[in-house]
N, C-alpha and C positions, 0 to 999 in steps of 0.2 A: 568439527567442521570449521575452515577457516574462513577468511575473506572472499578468500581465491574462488570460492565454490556458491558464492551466492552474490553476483555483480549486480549490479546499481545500472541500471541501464538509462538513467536520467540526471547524471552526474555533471553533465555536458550545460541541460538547460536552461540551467541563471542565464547563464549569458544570451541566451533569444529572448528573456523575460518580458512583457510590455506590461503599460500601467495597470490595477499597482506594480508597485514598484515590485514585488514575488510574485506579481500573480502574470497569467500570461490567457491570452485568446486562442482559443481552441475550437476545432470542429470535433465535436460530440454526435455518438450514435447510440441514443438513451435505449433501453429494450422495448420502446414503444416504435422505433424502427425510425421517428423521425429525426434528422440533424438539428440541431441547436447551436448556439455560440454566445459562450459566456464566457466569464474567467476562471480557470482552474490555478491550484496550486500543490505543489509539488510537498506532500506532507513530512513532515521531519518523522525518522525514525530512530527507533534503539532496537537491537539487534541482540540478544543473549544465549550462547550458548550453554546450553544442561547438557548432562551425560546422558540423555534418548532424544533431545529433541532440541529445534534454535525456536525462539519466541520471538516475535518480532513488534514491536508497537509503534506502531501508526499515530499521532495525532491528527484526527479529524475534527475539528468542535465545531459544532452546527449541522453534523449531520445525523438522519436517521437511520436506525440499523436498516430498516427498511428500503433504502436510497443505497445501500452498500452494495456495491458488485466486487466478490473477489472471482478470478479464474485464473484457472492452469495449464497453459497450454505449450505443448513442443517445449517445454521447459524452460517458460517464462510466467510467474507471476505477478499479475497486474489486480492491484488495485482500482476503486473509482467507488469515490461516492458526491453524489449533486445535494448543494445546501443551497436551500431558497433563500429568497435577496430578504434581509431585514427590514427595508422601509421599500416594496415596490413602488417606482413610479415618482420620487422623489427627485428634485433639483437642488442637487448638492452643489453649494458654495466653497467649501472642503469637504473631503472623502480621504483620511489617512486610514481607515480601518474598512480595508476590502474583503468582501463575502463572496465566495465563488465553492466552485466543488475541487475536490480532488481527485489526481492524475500519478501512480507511482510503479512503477517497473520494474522487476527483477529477473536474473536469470537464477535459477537455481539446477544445482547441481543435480547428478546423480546419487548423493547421498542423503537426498531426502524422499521419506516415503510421499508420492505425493497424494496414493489413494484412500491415507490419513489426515490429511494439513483439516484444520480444523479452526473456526475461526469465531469473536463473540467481541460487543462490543458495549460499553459504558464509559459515563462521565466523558465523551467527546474521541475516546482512545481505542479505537481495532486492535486487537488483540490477535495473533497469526500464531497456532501453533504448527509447527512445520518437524514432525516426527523423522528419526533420525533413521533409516533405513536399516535391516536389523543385522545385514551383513559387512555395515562399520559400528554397529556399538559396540563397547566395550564388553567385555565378558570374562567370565572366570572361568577356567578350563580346570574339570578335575584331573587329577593324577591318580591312577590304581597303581597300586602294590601287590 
């Protein structure tokens, strides 16, 4: 699977970014059904393709796996997980290290199985396995004689 088959659908958003300087102001709709507005950010990933499957790693640090939401829908994978603020209720005189949750978007192709993707998370890092649908894996065809 190449680039081509799993877009970045948030490529665009440095440049809307507000303070911090990565991090940006969002309306959230947590599954508790009420909106929120805090700062999200847009997590750096790595992306690997294996011969059945692309893995995908998310850095999140400071959040709970329990705070993770992945879904799969009409063939976009999104991300989100909320990380509580570290000193609530504080009057910072400086603030260069911002605490907010994550926000990340994908399309993904039709070459991935999506009623496989499977996902696990430690040490700050989501972990995305996104199984390779079986009618592009690779495969060995026998030959009879």
């Amino acid at each position: 699977m190449t680039e081509a088959t799993l877009h970045n659908e948030t490529a665009n958003r440095e440049a809307a970014q507000k303070e911090p300087a990565h991090a940006e102001q969002a309306q959230k709709q947590p599954q508790n059904g009420h909106a929120t507005t805090g700062h999200y950010y847009r997590p750096n990933v790595d992306i690997v393709e294996l011969a059945n499957e692309l893995v995908l790693f998310a850095d999140m640090p400071g959040a709970r796996s329990d705070s993770i939401d992945v879904q799969f829908e009409n063939g976009e994978l999104t991300v989100r997980a909320d990380v509580e603020p570290r000193q609530p209720g504080v009057n910072y005189l400086l603030r260069e290290y911002g605490v907010g949750g994550f926000v990340r978007s994908f399309r993904v192709g039709e070459q991935v199985d999506a009623s496989r993707i499977t996902a696990e998370y430690a040490d700050g890092v989501l972990k995305l396995h996104l199984p390779k649908a079986e009618a592009i894996r690779p495969r060995k065809i026998e030959v009879r004689g």
